[in-house]
LOPA-37301 format. One line per 3 residues: number of its first residue (from 1); their letters; for each residue x, y, z of N, C-alpha, C. Coordinates in Angstrom, 2 decimals. Atoms other than C-alpha are relative to their C-alpha. Layout:
REM residues N
NUM> A> X/Y/Z/X/Y/Z/X/Y/Z | ... .
This chain:
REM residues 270
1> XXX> 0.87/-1.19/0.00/0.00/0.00/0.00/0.90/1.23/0.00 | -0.61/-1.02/0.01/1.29/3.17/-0.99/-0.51/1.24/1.09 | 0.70/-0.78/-0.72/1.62/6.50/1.06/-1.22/0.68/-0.18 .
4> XXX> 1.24/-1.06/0.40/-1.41/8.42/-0.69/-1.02/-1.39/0.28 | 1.78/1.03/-0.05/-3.82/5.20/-0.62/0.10/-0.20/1.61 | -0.08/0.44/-1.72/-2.77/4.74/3.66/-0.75/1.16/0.20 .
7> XXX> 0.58/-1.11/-0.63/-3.60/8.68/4.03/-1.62/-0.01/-0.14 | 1.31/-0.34/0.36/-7.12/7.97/1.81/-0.57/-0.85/1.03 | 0.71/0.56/-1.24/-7.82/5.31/4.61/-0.33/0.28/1.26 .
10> XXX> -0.05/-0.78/-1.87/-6.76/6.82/7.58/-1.23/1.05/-0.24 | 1.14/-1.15/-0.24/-9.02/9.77/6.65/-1.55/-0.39/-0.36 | 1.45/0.61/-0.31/-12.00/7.53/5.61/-0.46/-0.44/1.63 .
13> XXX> 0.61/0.36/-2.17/-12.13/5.92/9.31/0.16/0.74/0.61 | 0.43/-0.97/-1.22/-12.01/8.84/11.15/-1.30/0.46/-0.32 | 1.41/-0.96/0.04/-14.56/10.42/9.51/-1.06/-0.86/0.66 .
16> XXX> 1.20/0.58/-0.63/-16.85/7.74/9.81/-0.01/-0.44/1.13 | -0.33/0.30/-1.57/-15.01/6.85/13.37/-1.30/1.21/0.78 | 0.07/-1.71/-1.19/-16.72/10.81/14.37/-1.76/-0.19/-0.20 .
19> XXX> 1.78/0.20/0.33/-20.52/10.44/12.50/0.17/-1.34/1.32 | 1.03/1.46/-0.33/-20.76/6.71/14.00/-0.08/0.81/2.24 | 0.36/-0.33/-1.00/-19.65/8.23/17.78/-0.53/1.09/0.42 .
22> XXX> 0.39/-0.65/-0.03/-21.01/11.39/17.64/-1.18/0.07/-0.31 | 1.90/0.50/0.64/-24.79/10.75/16.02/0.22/1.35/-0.59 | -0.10/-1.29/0.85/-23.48/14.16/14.34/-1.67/0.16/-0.85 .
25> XXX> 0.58/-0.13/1.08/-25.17/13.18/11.05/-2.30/0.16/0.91 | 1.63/0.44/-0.71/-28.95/12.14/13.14/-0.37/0.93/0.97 | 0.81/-0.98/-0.67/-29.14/15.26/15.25/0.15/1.22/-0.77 .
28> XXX> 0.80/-1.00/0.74/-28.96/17.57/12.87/-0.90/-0.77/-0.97 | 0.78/-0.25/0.48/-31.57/16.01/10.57/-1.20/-0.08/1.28 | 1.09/0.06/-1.23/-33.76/15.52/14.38/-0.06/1.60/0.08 .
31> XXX> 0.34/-1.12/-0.35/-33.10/19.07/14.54/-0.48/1.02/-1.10 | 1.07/-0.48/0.95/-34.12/20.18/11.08/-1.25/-0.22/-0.07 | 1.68/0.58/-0.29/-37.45/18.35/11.57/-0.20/0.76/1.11 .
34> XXX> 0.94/-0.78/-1.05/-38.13/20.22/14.65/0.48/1.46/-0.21 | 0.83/-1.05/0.76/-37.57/23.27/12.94/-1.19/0.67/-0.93 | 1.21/-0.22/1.20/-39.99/22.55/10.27/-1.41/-0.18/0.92 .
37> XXX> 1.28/-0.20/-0.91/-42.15/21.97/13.07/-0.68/0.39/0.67 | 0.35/-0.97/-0.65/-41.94/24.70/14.87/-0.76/0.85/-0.66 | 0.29/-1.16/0.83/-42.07/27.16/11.67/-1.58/-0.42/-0.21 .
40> XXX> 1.35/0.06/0.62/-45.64/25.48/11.01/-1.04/0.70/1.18 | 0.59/-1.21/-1.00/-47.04/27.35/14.11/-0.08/1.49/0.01 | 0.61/-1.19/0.60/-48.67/30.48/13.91/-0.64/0.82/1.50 .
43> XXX> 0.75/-0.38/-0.69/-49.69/33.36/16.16/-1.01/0.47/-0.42 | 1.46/-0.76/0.13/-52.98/34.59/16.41/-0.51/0.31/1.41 | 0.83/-0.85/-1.35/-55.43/36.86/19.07/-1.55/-0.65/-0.53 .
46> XXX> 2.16/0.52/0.27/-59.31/35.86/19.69/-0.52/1.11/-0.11 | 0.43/-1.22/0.94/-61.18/38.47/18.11/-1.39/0.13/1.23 | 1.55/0.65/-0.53/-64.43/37.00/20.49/0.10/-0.77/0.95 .
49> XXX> -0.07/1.15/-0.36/-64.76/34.74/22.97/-0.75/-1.08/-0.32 | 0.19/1.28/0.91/-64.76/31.20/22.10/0.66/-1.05/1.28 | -0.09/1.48/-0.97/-64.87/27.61/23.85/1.63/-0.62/-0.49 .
52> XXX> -1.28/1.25/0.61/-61.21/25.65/24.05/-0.60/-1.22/0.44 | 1.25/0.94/-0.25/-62.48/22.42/23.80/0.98/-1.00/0.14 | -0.84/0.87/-0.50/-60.95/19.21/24.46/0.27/-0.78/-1.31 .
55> XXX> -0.05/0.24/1.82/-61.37/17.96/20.40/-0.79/0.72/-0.80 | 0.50/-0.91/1.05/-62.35/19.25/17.39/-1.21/0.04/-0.33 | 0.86/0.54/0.07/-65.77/18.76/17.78/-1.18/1.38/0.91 .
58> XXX> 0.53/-0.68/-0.71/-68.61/21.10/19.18/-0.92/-0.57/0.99 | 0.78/0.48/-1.43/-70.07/18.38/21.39/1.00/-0.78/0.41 | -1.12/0.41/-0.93/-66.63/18.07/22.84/-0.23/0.58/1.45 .
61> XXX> 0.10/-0.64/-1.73/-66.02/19.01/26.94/0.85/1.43/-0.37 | -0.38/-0.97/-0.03/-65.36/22.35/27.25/1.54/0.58/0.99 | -1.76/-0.21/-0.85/-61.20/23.31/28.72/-0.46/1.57/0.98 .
64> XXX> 0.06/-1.30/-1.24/-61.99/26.95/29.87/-0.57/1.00/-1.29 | 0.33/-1.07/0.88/-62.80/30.03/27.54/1.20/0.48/-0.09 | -1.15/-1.22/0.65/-60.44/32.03/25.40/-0.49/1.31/-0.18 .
67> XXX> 0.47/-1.25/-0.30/-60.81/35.70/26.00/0.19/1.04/-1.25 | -0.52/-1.37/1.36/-60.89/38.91/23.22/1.61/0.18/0.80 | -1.62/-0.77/-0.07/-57.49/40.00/22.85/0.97/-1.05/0.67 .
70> XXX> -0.93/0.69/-0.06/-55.60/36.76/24.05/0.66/-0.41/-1.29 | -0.91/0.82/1.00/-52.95/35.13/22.02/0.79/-1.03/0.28 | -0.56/0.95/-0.37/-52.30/32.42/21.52/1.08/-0.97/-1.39 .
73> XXX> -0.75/0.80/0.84/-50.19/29.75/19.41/-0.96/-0.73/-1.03 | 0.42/1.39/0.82/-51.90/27.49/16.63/0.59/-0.59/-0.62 | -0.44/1.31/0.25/-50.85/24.41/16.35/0.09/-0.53/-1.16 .
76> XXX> 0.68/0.43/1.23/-52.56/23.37/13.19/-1.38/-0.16/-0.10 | 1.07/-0.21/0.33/-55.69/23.43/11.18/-0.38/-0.91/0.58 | 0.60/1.67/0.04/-57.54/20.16/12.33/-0.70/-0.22/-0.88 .
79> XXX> 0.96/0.00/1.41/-60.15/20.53/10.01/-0.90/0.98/-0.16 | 0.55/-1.15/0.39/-62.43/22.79/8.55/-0.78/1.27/0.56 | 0.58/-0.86/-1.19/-63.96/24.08/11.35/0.98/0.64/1.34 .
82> XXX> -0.76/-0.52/-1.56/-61.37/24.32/14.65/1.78/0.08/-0.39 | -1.48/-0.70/-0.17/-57.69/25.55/15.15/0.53/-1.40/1.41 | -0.92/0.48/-1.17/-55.49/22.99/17.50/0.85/1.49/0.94 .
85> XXX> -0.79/-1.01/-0.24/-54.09/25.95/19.43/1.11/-0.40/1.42 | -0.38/0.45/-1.19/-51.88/26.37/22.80/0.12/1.39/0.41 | 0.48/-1.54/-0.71/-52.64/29.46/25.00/1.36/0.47/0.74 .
88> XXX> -0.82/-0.34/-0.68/-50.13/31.11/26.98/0.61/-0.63/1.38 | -0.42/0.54/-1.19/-50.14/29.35/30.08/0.04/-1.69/-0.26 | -0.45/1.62/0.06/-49.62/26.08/28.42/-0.89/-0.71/-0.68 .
91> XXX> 0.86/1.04/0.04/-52.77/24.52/28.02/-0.49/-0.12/-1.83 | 0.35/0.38/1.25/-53.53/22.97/24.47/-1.57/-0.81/-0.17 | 1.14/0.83/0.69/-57.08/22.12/23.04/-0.29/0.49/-1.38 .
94> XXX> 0.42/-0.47/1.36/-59.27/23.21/19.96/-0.83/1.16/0.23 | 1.24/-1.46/0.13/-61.53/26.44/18.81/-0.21/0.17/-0.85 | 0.62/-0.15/1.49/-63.29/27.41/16.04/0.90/1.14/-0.53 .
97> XXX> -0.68/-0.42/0.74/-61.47/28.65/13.36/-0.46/0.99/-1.09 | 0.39/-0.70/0.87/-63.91/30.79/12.14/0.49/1.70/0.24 | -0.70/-1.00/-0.41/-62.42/34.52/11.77/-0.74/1.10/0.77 .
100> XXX> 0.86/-0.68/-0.64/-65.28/36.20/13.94/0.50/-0.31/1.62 | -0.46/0.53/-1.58/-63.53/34.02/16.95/1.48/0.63/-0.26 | -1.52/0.02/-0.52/-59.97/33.85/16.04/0.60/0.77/-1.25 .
103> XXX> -0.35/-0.46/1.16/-57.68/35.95/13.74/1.69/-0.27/-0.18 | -1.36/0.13/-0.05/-53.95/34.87/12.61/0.67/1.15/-0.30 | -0.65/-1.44/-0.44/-51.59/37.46/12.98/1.42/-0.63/-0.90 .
106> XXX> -0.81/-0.31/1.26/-48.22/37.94/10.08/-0.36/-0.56/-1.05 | -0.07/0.35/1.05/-47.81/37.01/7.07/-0.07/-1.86/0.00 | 0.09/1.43/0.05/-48.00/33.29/5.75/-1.41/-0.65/-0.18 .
109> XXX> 1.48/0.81/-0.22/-50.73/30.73/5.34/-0.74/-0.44/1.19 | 0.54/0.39/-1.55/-53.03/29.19/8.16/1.06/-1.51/-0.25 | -0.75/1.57/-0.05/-51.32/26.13/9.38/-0.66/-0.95/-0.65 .
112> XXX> 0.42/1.15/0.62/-52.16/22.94/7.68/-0.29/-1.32/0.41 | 0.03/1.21/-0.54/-53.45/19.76/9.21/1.90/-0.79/-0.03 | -1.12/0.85/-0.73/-50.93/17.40/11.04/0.14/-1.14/-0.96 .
115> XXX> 0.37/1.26/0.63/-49.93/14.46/9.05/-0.38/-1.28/0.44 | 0.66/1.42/-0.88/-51.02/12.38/11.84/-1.18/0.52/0.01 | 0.98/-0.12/-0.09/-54.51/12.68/11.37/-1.16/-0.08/1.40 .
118> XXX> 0.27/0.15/-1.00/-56.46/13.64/14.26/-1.54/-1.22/0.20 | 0.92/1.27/-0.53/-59.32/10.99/16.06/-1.39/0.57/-1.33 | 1.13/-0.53/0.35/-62.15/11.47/13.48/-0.93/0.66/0.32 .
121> XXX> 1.32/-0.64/-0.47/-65.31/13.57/13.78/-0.68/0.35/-0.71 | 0.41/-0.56/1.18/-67.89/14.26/11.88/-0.05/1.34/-0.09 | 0.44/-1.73/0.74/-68.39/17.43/9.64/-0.76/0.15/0.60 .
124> XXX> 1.38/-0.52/-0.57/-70.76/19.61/10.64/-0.83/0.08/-0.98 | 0.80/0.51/1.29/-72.20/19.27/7.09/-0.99/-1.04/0.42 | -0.39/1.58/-0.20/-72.62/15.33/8.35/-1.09/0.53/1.24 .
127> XXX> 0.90/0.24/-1.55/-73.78/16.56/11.90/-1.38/0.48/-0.51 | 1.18/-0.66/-0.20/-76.46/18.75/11.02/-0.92/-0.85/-0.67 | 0.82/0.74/0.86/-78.12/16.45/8.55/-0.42/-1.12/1.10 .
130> XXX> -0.15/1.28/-0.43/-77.93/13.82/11.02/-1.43/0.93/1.18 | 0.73/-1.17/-0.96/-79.92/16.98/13.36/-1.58/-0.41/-0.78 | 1.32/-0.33/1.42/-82.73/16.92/9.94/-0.55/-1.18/0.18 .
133> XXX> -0.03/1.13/-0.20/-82.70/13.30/9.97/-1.03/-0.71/1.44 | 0.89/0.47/-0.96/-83.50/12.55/13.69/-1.63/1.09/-0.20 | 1.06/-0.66/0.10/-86.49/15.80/12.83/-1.02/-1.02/-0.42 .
136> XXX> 0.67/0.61/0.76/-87.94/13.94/9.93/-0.44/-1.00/0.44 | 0.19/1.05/-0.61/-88.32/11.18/11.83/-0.99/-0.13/1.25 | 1.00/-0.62/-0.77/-90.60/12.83/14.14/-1.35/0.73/-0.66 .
139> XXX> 0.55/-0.10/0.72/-92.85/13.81/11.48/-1.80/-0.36/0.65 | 1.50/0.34/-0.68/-96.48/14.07/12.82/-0.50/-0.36/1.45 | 0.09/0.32/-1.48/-95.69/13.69/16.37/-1.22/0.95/0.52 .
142> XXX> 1.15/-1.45/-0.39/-98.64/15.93/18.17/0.64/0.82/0.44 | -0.48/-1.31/-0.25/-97.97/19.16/19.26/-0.64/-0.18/1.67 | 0.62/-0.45/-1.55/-98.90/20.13/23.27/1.48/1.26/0.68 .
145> XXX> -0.96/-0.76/-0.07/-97.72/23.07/24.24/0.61/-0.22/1.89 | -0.76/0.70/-1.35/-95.28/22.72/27.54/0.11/-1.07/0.22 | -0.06/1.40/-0.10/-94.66/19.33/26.61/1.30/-0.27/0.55 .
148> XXX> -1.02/0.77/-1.16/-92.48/17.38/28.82/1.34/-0.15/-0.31 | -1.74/0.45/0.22/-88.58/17.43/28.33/0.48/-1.23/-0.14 | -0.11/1.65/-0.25/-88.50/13.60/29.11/-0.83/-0.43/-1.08 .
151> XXX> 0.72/0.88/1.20/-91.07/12.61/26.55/-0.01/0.70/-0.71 | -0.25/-0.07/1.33/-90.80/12.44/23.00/-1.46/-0.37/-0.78 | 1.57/0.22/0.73/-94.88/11.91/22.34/-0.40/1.05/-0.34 .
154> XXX> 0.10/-1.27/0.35/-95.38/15.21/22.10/0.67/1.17/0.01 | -1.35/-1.21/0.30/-93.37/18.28/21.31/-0.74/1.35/-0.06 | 0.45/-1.41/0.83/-94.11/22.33/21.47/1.48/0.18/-0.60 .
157> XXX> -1.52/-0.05/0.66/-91.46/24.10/19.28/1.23/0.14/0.28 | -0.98/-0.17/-0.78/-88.83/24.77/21.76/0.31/-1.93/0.46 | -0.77/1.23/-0.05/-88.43/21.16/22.49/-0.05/-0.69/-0.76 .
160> XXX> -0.40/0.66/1.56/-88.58/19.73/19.45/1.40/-0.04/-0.80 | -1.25/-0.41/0.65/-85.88/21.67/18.26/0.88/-0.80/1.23 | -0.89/0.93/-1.52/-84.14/20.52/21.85/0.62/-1.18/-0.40 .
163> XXX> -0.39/1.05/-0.48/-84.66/17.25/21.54/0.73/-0.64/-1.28 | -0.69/0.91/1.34/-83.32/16.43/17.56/1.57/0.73/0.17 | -1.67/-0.32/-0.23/-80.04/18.31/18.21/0.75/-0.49/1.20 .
166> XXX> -0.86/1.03/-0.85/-79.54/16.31/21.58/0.09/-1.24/-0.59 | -0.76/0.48/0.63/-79.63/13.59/19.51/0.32/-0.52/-1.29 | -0.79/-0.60/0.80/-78.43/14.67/16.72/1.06/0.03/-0.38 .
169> XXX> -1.48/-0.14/0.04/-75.36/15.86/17.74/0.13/0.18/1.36 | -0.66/0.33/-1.42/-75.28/15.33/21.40/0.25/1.35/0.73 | -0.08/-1.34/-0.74/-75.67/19.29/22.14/-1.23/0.13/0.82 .
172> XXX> 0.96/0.06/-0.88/-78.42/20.27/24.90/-0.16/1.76/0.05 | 0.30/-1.33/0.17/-79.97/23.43/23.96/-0.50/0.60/1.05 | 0.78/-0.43/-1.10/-81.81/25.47/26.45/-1.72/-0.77/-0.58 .
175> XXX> 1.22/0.64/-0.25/-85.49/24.37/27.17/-0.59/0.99/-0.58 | 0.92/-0.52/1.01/-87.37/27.16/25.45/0.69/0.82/-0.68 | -0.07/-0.68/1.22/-87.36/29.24/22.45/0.88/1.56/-0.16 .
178> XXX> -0.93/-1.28/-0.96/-86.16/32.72/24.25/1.57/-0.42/0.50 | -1.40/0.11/-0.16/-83.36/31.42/25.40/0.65/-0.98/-0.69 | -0.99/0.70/0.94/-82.42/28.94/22.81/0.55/1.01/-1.12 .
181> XXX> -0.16/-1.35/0.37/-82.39/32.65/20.77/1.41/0.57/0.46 | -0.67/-0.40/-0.47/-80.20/34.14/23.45/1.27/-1.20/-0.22 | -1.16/1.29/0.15/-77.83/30.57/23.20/0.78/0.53/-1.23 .
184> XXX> -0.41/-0.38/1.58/-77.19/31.32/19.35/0.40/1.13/0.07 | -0.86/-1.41/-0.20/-76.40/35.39/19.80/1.16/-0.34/1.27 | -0.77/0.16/-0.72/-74.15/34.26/22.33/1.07/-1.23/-0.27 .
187> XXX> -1.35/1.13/0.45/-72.03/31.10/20.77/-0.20/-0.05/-1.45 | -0.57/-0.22/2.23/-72.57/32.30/16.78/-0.66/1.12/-0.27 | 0.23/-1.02/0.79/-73.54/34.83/14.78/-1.80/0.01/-0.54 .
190> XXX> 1.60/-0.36/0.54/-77.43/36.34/14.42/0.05/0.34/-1.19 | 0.26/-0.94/1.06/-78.79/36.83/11.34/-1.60/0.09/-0.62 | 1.53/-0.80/0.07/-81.38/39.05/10.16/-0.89/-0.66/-1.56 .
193> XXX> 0.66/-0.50/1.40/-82.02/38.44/6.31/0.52/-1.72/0.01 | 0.55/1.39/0.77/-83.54/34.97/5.17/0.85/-0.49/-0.67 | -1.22/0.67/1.38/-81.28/34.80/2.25/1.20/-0.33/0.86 .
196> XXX> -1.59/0.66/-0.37/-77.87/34.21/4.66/-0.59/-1.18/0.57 | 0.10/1.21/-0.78/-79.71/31.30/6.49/0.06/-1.29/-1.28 | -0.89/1.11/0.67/-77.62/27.93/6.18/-1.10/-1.04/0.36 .
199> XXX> 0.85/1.36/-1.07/-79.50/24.70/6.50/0.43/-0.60/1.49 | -0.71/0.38/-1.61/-79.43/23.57/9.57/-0.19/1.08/1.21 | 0.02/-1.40/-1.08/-80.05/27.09/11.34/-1.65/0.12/0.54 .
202> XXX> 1.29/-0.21/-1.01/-82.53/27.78/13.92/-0.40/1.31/-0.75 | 0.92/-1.21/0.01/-85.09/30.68/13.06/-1.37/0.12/1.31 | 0.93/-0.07/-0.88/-86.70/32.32/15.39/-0.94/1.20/-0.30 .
205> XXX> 1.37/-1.13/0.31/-90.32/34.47/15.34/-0.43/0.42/0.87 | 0.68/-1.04/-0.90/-92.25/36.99/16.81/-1.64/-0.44/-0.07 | 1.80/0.49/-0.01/-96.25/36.81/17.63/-0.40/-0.23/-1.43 .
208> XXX> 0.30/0.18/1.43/-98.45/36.25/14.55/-1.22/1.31/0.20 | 0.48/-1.01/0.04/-100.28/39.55/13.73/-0.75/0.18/-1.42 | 0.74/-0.13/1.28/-102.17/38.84/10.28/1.06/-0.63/-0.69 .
211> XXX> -0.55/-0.01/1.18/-101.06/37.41/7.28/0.71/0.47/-1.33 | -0.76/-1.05/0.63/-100.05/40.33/5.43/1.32/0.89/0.28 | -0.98/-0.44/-1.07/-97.27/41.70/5.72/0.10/1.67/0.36 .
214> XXX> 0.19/-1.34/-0.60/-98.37/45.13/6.11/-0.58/-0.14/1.44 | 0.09/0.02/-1.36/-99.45/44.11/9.27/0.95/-0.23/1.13 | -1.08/-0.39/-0.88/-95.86/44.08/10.52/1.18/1.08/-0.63 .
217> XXX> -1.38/-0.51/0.54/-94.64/46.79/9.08/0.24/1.58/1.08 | -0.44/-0.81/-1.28/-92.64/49.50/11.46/-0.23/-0.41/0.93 | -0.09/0.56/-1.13/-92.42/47.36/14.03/1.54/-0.35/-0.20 .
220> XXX> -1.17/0.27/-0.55/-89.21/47.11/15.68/0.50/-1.19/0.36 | -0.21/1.18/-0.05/-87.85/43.73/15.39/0.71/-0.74/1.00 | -0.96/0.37/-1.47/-85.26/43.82/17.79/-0.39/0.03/1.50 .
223> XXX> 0.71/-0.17/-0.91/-87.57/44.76/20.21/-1.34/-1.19/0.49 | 1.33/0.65/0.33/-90.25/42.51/19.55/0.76/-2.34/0.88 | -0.15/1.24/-0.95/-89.95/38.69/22.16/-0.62/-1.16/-1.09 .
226> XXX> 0.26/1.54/1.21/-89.63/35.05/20.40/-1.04/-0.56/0.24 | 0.69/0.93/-0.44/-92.40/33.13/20.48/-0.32/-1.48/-0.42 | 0.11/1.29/0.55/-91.45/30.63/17.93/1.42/-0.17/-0.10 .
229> XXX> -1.05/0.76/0.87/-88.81/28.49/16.46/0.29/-0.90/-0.78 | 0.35/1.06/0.80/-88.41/26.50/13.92/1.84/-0.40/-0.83 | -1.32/-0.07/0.58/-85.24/24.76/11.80/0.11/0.49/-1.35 .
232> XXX> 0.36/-0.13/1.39/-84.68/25.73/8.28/0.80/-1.23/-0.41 | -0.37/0.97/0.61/-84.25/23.05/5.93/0.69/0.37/-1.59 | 0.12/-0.58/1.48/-83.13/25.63/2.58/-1.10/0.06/-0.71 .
235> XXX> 1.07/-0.26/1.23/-85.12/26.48/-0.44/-1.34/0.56/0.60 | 1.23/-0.87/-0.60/-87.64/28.51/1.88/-0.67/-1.04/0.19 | 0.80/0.70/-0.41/-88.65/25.29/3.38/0.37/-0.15/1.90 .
238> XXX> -0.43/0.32/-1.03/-88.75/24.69/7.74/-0.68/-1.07/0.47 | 0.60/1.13/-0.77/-89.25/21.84/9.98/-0.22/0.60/1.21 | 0.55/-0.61/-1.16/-91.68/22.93/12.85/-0.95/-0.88/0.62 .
241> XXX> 1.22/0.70/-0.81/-94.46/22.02/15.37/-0.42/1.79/0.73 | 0.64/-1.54/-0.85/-96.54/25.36/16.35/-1.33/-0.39/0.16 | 1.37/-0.04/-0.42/-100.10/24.16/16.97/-0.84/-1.83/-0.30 .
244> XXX> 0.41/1.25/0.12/-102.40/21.10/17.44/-0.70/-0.32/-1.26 | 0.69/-0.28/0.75/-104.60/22.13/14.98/0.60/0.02/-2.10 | -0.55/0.15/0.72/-101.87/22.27/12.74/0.60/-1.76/-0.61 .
247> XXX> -0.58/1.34/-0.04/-100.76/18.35/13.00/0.85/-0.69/0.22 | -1.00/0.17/-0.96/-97.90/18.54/15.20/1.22/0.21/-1.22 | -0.74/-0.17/0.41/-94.37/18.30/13.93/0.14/-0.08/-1.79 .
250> XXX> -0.08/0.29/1.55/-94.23/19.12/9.84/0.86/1.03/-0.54 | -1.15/-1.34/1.24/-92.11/20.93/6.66/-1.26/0.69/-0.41 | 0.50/-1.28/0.21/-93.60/24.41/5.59/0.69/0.73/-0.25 .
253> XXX> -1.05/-0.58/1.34/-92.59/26.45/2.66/-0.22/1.59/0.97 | 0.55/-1.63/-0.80/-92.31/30.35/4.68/-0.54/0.54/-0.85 | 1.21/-0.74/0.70/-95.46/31.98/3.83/0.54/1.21/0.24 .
256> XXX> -0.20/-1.28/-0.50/-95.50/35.85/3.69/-0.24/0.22/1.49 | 0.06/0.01/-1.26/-96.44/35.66/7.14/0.81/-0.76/0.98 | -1.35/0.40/-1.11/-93.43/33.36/8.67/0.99/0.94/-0.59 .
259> XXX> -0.89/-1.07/0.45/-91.59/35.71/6.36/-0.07/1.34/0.85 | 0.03/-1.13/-0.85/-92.73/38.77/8.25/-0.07/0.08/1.29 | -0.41/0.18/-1.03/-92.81/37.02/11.15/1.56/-0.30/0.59 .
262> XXX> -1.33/0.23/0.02/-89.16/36.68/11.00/0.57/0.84/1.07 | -0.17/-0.67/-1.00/-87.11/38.08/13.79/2.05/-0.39/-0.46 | -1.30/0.40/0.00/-83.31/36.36/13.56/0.37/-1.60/0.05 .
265> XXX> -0.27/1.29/0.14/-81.76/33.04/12.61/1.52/-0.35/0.64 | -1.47/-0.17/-0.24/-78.09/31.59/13.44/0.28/-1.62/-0.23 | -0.94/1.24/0.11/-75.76/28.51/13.38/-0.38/-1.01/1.49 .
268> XXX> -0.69/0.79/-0.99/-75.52/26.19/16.09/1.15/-0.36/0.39 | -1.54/0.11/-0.12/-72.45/25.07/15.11/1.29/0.78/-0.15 | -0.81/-0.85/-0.02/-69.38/26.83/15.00/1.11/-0.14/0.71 .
């Protein structure tokens, strides 16, 4: 063996003498990966308060509330609806990701789901139908008004609606119509005008004052106390129960008169 082919050996086995005892080569690519994993985190402030929840789900357990003007970390998208986030004092769950709750703060995209896919859940597409579903299925039940929370023989419209979204989707609305109203302005967004309502959204009404709708006109809407509710199903059709006389729980295309009885609709989910 000549001197130049001894030196090309000697300096092959050290090198690889230094990678094999050093793990050189394996902590920097461990430590490029947990750069790329950091950079996928994102700040953002809550615009609103909003539920941290324990999964991505809105009939998950509730962690604590996130306050206007906190900030916090997000984690990643989970899915189309909630933010994985992690708050300041540590604690990590989910929140809706809609930008009325939460808003990301520099430049860049929103984070992007994890490639470990989190525990399934359904859409809320998925849930709410499943909301329509248990309705329809109630189809002709009688009507009595102050009907019983515990039984499902008869329904006024406040528990009707109740009882297909407990199960539904496993949420537990308030017990009447007034404050299932107040529930919705308080965990989503009211809305006034027919045309934004999504399927799936509660509407709620005011007394019935004639059929025409000049008979509600300059009346103050915001002023004016719920006395109905009903779900919408799209295409100006709802699933309700308002009277015995009527034939208890049925679909009804809004006449000019649920039209002018109109007051405010909203989401559930969110």
């Amino acid at each position: 063996m000549n001197k130049l082919t001894k030196q090309l050996v000697a300096a092959l086995f050290l090198s690889t003498a230094f990678y094999a005892s050093s793990g050189e080569f394996g902590v920097q690519t461990a430590r490029a990966s947990e750069v790329l994993s950091t950079s996928s985190a994102q700040t953002a402030v809550i615009q609103s308060t909003v539920r941290l929840r324990t999964a991505p789900s809105v009939s998950s357990g509730v962690l604590s509330y996130l306050k206007e003007g906190e900030t916090v970390t997000v984690l990643e998208k989970t899915n189309a609806y909630f933010y994985k986030v992690r708050t300041a004092d540590g604690e990590i769950g989910y929140c809706s990701s809609q930008g009325r709750y939460i808003s990301l703060t520099g430049a860049g995209a929103a984070p992007q789901p994890s490639p470990v896919a989190p525990a399934p859940v359904p859409a809320a597409s998925g849930a709410i139908e499943a909301v329509i579903a248990k309705g329809m299925a109630y189809l002709g039940t009688p009507y009595e008004f102050g009907s019983s929370r515990s039984d499902t023989s008869t329904f006024d419209c406040s528990d009707f609606i109740r009882q297909i979204y407990l199960e539904g989707m496993n949420i537990k609305l308030p017990a009447d119509s007034r404050q299932q109203g107040d529930w919705v302005k308080q965990n989503s967004s009211a809305v006034t005008d027919i045309s934004d309502l999504k399927r799936g959204d509660l509407m709620f009404f005011m007394s019935y004052r004639g059929s025409s709708p000049a008979a509600y006109a300059g009346i103050d809407k915001s002023a004016q106390r719920i006395t109905h509710v009903a779900l919408y199903l799209g295409d100006g059709q709802i699933l309700h129960t308002y009277s015995v006389s009527s034939g208890g729980v049925r679909v009804d295309k809004l006449s000019a008169s649920w039209t002018s009885r109109f007051l405010f609709g909203g989401s559930v989910v969110h």
